[in-house]
CHARMM-style PDB file with segment names, atoms N, HN, CA, C and O in Angstrom:
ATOM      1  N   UNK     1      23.751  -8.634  55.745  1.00  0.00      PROA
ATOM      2  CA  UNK     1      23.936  -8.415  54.326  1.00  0.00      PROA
ATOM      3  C   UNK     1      23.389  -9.606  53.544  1.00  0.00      PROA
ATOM      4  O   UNK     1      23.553 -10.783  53.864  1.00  0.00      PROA
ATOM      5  N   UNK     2      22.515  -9.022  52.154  1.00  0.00      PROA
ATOM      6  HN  UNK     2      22.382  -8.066  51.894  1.00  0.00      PROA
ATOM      7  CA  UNK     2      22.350 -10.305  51.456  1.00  0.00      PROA
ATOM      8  C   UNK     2      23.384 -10.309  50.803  1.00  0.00      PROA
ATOM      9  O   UNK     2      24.409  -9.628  50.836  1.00  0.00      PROA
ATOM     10  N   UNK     3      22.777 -11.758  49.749  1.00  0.00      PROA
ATOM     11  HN  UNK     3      21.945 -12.311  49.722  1.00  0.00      PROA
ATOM     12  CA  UNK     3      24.214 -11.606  48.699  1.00  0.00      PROA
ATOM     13  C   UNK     3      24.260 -10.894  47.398  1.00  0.00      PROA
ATOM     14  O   UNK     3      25.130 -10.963  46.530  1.00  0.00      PROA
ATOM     15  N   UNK     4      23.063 -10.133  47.420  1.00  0.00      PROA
ATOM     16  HN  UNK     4      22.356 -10.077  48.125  1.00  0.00      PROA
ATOM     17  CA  UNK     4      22.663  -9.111  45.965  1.00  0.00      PROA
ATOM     18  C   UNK     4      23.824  -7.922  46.496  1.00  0.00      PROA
ATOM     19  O   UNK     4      24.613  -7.226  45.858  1.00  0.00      PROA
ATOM     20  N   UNK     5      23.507  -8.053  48.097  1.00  0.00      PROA
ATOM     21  HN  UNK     5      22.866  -8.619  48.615  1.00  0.00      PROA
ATOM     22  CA  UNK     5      23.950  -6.517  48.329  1.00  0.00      PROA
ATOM     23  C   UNK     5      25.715  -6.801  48.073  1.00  0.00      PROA
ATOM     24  O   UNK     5      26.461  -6.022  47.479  1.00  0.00      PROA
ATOM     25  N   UNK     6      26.107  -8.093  48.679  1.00  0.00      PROA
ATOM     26  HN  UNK     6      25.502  -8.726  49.161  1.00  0.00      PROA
ATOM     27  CA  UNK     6      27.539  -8.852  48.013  1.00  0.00      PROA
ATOM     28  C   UNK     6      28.250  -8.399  46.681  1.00  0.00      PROA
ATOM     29  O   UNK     6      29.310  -7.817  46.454  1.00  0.00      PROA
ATOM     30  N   UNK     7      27.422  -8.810  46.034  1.00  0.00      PROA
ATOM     31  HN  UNK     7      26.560  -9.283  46.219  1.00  0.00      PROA
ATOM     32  CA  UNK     7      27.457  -9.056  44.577  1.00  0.00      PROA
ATOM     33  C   UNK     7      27.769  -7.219  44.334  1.00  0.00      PROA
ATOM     34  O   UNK     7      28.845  -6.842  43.867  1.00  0.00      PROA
ATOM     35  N   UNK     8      26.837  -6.384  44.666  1.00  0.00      PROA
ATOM     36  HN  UNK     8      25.963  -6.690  45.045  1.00  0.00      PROA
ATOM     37  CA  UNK     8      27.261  -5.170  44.022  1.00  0.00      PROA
ATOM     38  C   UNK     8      28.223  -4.625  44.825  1.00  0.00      PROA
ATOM     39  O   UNK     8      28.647  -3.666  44.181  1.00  0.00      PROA
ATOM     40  N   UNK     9      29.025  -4.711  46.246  1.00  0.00      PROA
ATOM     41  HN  UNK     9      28.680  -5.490  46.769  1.00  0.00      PROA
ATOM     42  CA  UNK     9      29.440  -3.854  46.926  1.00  0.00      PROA
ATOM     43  C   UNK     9      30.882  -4.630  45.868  1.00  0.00      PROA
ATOM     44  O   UNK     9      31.513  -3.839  45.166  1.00  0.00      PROA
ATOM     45  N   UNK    10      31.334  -6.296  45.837  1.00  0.00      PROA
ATOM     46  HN  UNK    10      30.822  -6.939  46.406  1.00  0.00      PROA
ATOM     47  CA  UNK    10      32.173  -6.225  45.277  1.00  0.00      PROA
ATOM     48  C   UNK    10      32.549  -5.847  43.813  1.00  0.00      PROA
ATOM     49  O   UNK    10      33.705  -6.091  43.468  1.00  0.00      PROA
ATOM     50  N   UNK    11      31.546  -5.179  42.758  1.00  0.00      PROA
ATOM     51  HN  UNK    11      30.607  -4.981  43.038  1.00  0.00      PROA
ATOM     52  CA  UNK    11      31.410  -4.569  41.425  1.00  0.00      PROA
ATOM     53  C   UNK    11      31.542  -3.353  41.541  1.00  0.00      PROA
ATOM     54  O   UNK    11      31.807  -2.864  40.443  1.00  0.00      PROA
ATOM     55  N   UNK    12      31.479  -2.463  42.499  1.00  0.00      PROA
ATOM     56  HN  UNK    12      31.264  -2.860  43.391  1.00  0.00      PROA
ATOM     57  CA  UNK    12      31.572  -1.170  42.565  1.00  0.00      PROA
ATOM     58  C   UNK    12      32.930  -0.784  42.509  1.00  0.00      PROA
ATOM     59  O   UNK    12      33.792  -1.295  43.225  1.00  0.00      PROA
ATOM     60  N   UNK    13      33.139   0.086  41.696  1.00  0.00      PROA
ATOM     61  HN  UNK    13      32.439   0.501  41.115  1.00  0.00      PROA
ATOM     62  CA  UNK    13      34.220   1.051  41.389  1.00  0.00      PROA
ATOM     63  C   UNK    13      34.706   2.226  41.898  1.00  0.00      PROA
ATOM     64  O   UNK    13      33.848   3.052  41.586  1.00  0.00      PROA
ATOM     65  N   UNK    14      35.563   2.781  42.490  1.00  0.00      PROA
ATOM     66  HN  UNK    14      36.260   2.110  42.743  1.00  0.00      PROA
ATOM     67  CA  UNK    14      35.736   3.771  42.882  1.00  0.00      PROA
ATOM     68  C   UNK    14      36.091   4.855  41.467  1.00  0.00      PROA
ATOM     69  O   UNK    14      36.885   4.769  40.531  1.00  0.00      PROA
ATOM     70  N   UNK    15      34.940   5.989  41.924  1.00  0.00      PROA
ATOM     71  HN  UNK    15      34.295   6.058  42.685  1.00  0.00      PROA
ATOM     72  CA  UNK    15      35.054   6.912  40.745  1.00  0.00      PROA
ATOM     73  C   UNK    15      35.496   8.027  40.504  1.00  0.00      PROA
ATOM     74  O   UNK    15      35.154   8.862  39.666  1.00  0.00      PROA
ATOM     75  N   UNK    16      36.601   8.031  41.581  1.00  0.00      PROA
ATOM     76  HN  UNK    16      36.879   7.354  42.262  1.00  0.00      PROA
ATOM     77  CA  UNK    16      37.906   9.177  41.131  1.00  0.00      PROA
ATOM     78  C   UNK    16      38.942   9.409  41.907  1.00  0.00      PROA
ATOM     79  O   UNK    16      38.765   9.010  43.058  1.00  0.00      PROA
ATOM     80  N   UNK    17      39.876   9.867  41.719  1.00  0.00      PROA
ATOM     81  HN  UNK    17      40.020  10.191  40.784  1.00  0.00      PROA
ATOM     82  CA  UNK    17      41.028   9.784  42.134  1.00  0.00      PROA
ATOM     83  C   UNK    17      42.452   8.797  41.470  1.00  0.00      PROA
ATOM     84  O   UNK    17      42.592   8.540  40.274  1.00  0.00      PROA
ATOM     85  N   UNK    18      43.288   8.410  42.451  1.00  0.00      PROA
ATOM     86  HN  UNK    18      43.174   8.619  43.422  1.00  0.00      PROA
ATOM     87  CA  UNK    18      44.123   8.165  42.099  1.00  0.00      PROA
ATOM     88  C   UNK    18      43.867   6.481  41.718  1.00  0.00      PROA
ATOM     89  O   UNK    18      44.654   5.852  41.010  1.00  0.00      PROA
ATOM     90  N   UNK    19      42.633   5.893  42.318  1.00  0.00      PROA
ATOM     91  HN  UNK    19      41.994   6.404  42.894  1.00  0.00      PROA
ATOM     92  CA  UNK    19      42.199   5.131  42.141  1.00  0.00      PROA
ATOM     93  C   UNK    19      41.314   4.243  41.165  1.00  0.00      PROA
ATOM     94  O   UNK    19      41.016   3.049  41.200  1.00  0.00      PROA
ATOM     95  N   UNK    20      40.895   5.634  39.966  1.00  0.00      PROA
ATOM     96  HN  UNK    20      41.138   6.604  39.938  1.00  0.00      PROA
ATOM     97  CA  UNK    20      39.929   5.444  39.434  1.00  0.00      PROA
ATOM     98  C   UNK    20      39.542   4.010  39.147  1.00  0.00      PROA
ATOM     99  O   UNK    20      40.412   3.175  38.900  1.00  0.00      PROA
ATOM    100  N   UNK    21      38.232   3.701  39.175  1.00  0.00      PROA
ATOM    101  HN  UNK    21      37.525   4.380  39.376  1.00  0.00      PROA
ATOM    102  CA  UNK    21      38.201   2.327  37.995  1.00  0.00      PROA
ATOM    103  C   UNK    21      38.528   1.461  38.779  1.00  0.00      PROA
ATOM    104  O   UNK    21      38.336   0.423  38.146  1.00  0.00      PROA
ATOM    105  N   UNK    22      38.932   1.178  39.831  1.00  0.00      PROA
ATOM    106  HN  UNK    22      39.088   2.021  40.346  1.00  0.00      PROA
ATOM    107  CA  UNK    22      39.290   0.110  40.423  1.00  0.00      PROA
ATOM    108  C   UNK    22      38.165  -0.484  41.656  1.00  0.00      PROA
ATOM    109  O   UNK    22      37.475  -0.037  42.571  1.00  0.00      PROA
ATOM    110  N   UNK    23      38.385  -1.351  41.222  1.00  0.00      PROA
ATOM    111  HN  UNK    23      38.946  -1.714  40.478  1.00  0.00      PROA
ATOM    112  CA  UNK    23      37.470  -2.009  42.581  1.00  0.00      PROA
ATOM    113  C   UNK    23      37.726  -1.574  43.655  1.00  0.00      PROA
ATOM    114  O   UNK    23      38.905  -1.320  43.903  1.00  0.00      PROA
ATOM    115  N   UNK    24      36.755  -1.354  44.604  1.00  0.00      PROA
ATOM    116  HN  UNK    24      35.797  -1.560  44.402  1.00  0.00      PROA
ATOM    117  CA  UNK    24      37.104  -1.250  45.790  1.00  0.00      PROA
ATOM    118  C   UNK    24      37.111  -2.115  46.977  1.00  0.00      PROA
ATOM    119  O   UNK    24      36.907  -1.663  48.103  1.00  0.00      PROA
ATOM    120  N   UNK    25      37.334  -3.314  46.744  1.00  0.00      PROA
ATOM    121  HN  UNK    25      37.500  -3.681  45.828  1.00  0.00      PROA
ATOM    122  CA  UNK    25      37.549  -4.428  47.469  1.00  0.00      PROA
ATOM    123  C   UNK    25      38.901  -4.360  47.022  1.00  0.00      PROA
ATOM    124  O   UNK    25      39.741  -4.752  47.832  1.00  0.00      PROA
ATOM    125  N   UNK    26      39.348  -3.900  45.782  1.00  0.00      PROA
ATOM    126  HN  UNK    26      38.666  -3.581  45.124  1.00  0.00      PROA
ATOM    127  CA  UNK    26      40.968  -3.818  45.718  1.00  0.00      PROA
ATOM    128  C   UNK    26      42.058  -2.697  46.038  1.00  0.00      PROA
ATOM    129  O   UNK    26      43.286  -2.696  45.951  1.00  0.00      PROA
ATOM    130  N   UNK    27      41.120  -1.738  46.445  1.00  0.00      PROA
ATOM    131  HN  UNK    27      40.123  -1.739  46.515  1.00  0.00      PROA
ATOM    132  CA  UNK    27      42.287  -0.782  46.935  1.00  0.00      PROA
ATOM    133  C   UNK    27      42.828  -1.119  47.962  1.00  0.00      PROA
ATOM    134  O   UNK    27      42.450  -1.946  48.792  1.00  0.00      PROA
ATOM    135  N   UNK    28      44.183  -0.180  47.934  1.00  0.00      PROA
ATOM    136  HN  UNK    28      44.490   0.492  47.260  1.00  0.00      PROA
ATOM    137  CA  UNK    28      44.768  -0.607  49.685  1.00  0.00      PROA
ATOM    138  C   UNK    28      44.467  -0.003  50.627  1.00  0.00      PROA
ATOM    139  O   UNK    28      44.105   1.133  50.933  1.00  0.00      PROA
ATOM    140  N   UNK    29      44.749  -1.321  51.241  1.00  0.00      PROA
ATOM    141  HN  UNK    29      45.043  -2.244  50.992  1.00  0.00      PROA
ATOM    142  CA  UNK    29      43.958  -1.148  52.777  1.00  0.00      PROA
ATOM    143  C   UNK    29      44.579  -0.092  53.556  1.00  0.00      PROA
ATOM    144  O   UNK    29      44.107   0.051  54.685  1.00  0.00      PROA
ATOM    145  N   UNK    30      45.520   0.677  53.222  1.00  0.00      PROA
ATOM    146  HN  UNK    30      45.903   0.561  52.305  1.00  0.00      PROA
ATOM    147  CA  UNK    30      45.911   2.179  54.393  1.00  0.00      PROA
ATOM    148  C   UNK    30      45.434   3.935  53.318  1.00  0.00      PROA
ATOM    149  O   UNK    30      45.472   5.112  53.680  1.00  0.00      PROA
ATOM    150  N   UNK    31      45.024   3.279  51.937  1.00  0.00      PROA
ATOM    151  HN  UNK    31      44.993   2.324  51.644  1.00  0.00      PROA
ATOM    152  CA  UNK    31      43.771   3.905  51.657  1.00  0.00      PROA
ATOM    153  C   UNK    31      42.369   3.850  52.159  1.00  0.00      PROA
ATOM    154  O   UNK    31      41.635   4.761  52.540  1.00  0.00      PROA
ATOM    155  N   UNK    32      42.195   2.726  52.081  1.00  0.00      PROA
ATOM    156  HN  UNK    32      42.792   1.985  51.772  1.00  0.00      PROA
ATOM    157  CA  UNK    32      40.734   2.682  52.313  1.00  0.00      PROA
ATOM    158  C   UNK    32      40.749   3.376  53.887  1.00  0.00      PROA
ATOM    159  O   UNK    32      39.907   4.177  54.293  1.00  0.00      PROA
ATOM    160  N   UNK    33      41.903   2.868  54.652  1.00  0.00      PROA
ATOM    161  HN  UNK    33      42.587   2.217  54.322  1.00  0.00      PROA
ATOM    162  CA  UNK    33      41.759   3.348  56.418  1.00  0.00      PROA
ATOM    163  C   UNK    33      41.790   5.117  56.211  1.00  0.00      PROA
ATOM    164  O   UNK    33      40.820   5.730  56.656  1.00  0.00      PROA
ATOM    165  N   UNK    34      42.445   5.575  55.818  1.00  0.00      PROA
ATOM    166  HN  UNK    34      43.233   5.077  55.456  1.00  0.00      PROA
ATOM    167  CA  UNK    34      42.850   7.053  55.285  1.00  0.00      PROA
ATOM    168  C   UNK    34      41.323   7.911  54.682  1.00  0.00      PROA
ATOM    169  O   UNK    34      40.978   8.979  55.188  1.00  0.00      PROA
ATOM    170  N   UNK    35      40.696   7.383  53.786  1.00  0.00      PROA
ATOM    171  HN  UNK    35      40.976   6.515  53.374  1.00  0.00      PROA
ATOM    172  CA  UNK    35      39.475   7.805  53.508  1.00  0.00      PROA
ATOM    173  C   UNK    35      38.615   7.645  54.387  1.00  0.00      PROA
ATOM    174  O   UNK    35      37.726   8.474  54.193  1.00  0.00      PROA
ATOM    175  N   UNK    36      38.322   6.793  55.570  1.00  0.00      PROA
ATOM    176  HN  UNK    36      39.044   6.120  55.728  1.00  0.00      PROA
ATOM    177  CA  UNK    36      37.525   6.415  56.410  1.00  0.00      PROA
ATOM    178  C   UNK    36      37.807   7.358  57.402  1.00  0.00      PROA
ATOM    179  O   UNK    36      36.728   7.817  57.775  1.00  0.00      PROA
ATOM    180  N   UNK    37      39.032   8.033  58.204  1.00  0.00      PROA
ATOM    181  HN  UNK    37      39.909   7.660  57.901  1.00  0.00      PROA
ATOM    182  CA  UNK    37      39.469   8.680  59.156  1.00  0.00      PROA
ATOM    183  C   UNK    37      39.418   9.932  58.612  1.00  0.00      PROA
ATOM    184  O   UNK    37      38.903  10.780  59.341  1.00  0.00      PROA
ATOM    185  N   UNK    38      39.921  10.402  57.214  1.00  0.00      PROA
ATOM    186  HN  UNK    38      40.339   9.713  56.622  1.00  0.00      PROA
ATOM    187  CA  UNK    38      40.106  11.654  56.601  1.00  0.00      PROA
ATOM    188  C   UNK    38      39.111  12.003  55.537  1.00  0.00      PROA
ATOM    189  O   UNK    38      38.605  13.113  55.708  1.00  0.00      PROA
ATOM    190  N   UNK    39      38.760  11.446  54.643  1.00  0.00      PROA
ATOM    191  HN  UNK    39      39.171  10.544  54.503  1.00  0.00      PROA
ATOM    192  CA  UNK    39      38.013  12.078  53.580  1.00  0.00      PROA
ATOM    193  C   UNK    39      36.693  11.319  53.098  1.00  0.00      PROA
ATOM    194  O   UNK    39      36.299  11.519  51.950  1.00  0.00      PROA
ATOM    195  N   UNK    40      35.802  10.206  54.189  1.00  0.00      PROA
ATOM    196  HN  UNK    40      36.123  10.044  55.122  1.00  0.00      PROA
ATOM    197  CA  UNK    40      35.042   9.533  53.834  1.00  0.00      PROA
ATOM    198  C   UNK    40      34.070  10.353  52.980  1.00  0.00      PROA
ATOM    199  O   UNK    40      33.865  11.502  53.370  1.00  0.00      PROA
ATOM    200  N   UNK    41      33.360   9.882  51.731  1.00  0.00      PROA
ATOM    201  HN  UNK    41      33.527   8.948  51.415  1.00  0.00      PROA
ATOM    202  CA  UNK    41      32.539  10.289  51.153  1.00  0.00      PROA
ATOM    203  C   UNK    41      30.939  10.197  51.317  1.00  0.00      PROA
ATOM    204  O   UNK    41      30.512   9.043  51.371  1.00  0.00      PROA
ATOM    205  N   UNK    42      30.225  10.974  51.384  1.00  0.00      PROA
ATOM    206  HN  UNK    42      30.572  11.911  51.341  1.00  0.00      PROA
ATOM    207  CA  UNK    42      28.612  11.073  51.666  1.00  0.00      PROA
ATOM    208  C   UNK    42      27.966  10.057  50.758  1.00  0.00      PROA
ATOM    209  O   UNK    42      28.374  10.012  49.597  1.00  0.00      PROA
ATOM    210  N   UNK    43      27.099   9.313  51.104  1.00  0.00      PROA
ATOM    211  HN  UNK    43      26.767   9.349  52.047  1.00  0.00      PROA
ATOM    212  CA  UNK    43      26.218   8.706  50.341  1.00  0.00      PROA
ATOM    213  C   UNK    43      26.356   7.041  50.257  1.00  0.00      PROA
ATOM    214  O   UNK    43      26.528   6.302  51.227  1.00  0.00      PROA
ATOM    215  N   UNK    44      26.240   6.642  48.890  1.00  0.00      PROA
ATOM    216  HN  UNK    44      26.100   7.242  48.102  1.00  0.00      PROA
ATOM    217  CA  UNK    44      26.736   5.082  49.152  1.00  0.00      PROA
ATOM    218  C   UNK    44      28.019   4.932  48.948  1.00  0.00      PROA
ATOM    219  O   UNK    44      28.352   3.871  49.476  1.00  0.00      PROA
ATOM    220  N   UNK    45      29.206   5.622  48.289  1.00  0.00      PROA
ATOM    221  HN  UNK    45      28.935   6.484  47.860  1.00  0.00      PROA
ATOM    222  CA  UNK    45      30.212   5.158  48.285  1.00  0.00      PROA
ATOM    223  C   UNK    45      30.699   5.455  50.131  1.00  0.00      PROA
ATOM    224  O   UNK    45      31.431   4.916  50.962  1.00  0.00      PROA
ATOM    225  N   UNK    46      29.888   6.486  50.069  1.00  0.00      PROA
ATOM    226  HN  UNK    46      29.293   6.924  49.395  1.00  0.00      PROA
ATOM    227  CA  UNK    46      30.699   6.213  51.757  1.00  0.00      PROA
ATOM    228  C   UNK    46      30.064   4.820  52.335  1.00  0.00      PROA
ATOM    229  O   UNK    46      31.026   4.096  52.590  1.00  0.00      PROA
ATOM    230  N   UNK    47      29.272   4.384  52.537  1.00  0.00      PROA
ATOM    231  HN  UNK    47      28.491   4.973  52.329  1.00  0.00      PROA
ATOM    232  CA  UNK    47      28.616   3.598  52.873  1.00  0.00      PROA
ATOM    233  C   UNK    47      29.028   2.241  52.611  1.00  0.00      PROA
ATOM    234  O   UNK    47      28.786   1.328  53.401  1.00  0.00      PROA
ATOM    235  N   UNK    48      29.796   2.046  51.256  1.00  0.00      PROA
ATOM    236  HN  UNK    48      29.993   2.787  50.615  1.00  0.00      PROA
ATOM    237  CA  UNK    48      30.380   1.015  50.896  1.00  0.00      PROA
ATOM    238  C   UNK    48      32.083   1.063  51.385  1.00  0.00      PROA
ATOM    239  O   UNK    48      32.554  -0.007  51.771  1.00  0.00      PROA
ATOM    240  N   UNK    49      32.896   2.164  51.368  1.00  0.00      PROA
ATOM    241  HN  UNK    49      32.513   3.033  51.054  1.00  0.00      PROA
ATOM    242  CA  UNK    49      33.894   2.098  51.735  1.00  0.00      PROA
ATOM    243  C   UNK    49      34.008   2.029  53.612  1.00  0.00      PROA
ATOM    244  O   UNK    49      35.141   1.918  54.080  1.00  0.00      PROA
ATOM    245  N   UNK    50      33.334   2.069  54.155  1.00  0.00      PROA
ATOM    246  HN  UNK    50      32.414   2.159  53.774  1.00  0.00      PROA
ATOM    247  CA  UNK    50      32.732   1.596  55.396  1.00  0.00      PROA
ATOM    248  C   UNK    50      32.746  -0.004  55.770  1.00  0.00      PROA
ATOM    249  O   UNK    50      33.434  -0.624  56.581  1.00  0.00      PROA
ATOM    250  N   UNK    51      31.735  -0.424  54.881  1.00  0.00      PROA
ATOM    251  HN  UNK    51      31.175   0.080  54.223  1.00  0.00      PROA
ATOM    252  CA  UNK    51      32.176  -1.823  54.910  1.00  0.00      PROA
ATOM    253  C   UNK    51      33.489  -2.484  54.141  1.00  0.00      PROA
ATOM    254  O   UNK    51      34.010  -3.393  54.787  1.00  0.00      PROA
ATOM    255  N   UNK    52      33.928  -2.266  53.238  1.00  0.00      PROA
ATOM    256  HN  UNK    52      33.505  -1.528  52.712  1.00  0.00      PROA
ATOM    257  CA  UNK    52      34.941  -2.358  52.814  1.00  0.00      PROA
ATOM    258  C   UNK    52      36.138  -2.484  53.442  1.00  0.00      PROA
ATOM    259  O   UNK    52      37.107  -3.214  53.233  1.00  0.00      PROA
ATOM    260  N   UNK    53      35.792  -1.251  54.625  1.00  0.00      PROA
ATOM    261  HN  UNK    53      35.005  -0.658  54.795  1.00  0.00      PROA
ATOM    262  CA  UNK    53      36.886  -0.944  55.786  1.00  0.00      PROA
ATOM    263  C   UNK    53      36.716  -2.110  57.047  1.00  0.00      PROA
ATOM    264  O   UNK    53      37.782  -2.622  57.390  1.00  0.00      PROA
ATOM    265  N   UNK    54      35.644  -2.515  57.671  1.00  0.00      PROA
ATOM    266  HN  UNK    54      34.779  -2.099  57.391  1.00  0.00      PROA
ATOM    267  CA  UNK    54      35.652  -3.625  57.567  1.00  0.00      PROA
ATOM    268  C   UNK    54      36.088  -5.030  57.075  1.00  0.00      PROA
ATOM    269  O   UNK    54      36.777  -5.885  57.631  1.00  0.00      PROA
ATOM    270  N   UNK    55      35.399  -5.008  55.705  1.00  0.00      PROA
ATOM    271  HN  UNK    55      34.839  -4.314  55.253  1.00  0.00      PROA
ATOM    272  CA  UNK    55      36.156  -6.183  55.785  1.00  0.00      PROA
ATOM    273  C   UNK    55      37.449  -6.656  55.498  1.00  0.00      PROA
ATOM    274  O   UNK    55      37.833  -7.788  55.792  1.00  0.00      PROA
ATOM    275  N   UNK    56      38.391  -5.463  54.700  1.00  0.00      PROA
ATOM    276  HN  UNK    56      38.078  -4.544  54.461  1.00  0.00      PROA
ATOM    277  CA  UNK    56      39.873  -5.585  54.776  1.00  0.00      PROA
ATOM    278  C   UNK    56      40.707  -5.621  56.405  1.00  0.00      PROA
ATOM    279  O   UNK    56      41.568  -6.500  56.443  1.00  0.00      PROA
ATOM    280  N   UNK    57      40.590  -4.943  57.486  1.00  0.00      PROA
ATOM    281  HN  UNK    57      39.891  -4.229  57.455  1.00  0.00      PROA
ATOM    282  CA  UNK    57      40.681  -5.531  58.882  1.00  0.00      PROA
ATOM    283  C   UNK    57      40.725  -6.213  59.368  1.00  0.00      PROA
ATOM    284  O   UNK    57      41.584  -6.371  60.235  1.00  0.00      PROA
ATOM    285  N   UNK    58      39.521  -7.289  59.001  1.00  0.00      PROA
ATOM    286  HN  UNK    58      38.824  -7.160  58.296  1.00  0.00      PROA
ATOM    287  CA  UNK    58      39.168  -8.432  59.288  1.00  0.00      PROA
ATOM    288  C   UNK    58      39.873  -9.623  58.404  1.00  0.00      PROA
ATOM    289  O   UNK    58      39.902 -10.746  58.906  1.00  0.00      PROA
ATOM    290  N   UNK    59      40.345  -9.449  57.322  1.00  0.00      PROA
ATOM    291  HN  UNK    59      40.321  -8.537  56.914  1.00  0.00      PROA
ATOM    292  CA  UNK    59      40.775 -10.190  56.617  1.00  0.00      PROA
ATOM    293  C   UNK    59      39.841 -10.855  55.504  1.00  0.00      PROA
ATOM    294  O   UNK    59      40.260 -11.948  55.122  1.00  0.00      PROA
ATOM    295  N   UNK    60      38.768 -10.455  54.964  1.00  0.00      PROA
ATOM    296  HN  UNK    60      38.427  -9.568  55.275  1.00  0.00      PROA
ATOM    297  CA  UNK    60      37.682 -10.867  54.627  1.00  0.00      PROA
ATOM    298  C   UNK    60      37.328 -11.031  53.387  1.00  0.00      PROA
ATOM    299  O   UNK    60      36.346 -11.597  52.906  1.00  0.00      PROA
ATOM    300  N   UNK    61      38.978 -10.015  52.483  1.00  0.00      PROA
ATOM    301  HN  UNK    61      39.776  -9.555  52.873  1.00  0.00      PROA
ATOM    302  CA  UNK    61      38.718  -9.968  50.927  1.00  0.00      PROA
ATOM    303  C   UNK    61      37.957 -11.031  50.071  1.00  0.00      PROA
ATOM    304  O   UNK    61      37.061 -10.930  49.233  1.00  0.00      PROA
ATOM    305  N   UNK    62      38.944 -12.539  50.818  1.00  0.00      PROA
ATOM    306  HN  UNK    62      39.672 -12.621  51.498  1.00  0.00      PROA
ATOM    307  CA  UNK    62      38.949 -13.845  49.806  1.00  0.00      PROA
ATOM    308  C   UNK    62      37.661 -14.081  49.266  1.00  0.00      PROA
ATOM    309  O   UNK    62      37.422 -14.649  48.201  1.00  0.00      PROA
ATOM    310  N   UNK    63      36.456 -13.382  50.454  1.00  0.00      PROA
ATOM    311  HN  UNK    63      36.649 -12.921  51.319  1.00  0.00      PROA
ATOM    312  CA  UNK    63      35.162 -13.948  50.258  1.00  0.00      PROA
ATOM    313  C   UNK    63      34.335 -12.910  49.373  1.00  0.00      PROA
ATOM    314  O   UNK    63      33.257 -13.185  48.846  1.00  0.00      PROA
ATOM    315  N   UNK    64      34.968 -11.714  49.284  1.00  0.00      PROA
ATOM    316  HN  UNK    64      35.844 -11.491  49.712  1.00  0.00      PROA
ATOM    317  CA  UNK    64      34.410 -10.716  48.523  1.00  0.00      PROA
ATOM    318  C   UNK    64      34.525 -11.204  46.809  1.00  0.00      PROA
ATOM    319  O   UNK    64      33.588 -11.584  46.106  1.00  0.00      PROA
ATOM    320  N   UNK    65      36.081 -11.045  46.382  1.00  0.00      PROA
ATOM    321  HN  UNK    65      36.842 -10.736  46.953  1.00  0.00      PROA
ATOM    322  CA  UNK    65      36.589 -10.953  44.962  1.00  0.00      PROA
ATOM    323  C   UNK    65      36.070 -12.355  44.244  1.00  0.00      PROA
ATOM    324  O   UNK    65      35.843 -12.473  43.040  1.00  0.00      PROA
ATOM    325  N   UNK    66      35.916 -13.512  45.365  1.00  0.00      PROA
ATOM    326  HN  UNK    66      36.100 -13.416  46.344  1.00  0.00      PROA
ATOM    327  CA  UNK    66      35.087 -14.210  43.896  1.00  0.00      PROA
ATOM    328  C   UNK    66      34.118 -13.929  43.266  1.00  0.00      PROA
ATOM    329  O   UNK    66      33.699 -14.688  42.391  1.00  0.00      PROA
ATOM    330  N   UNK    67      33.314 -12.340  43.671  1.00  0.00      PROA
ATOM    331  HN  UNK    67      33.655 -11.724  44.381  1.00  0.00      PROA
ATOM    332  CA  UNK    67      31.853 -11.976  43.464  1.00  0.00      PROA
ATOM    333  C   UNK    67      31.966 -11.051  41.995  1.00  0.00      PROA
ATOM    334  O   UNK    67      31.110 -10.881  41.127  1.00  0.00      PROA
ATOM    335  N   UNK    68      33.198 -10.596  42.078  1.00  0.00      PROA
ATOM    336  HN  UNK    68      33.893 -10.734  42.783  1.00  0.00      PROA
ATOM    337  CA  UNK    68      33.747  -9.709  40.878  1.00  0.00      PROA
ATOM    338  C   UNK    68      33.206 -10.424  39.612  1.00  0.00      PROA
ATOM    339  O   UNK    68      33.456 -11.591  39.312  1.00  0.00      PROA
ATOM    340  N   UNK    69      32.412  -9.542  38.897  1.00  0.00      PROA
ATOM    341  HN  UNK    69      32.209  -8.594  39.141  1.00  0.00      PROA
ATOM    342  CA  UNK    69      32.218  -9.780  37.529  1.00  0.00      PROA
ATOM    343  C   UNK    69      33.270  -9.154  36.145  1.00  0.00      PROA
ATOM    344  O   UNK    69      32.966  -8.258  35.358  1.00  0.00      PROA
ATOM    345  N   UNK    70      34.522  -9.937  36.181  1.00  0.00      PROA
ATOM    346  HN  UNK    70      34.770 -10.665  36.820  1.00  0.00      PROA
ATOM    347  CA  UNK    70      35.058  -8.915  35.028  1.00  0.00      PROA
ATOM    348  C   UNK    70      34.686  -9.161  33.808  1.00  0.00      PROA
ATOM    349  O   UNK    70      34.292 -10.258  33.411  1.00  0.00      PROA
ATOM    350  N   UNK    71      34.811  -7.935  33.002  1.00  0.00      PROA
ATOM    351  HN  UNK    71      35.131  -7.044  33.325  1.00  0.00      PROA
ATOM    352  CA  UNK    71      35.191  -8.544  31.419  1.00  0.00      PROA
ATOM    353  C   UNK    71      35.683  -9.382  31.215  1.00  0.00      PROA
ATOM    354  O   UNK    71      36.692  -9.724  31.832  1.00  0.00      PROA
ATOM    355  N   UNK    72      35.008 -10.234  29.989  1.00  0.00      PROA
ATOM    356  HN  UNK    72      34.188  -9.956  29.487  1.00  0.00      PROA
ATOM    357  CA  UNK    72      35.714 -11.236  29.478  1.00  0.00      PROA
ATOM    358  C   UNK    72      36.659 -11.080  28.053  1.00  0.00      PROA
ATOM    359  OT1 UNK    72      37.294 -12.044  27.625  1.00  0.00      PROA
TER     360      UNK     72
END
């Protein structure tokens, strides 16, 4: 992974559900496991909640969320 690809996997939003709007480096982690086993999605959000799933497992958030760009 570069760190462009960094930078957007931790800006990406999950865009529906109970989750809306939320980062997905911040959902919880027996969601994110739950979508991965049960309802992974086609395309890049699957692709990102994949790694995601990863790196919550691993313990890996800390290095993700400083990448978050919020509103100021």
């Amino acid at each position: 992974m570069n760190k462009q690809h960094l930078i957007e996997l931790a800006n990406y939003k999950m865009p529906y559900g109970k989750f809306k709007g939320r980062y997905l480096i911040e959902l919880p982690e027996p969601y994110v496991v739950w979508l991965k086993n049960n309802a992974l999605p086609k395309g890049k959000l699957g692709d990102y909640i994949l790694e995601i799933h990863e790196i919550k497992v691993n313990g890996l958030e800390k290095l993700i969320t400083p990448l978050i760009k919020r509103p100021q």
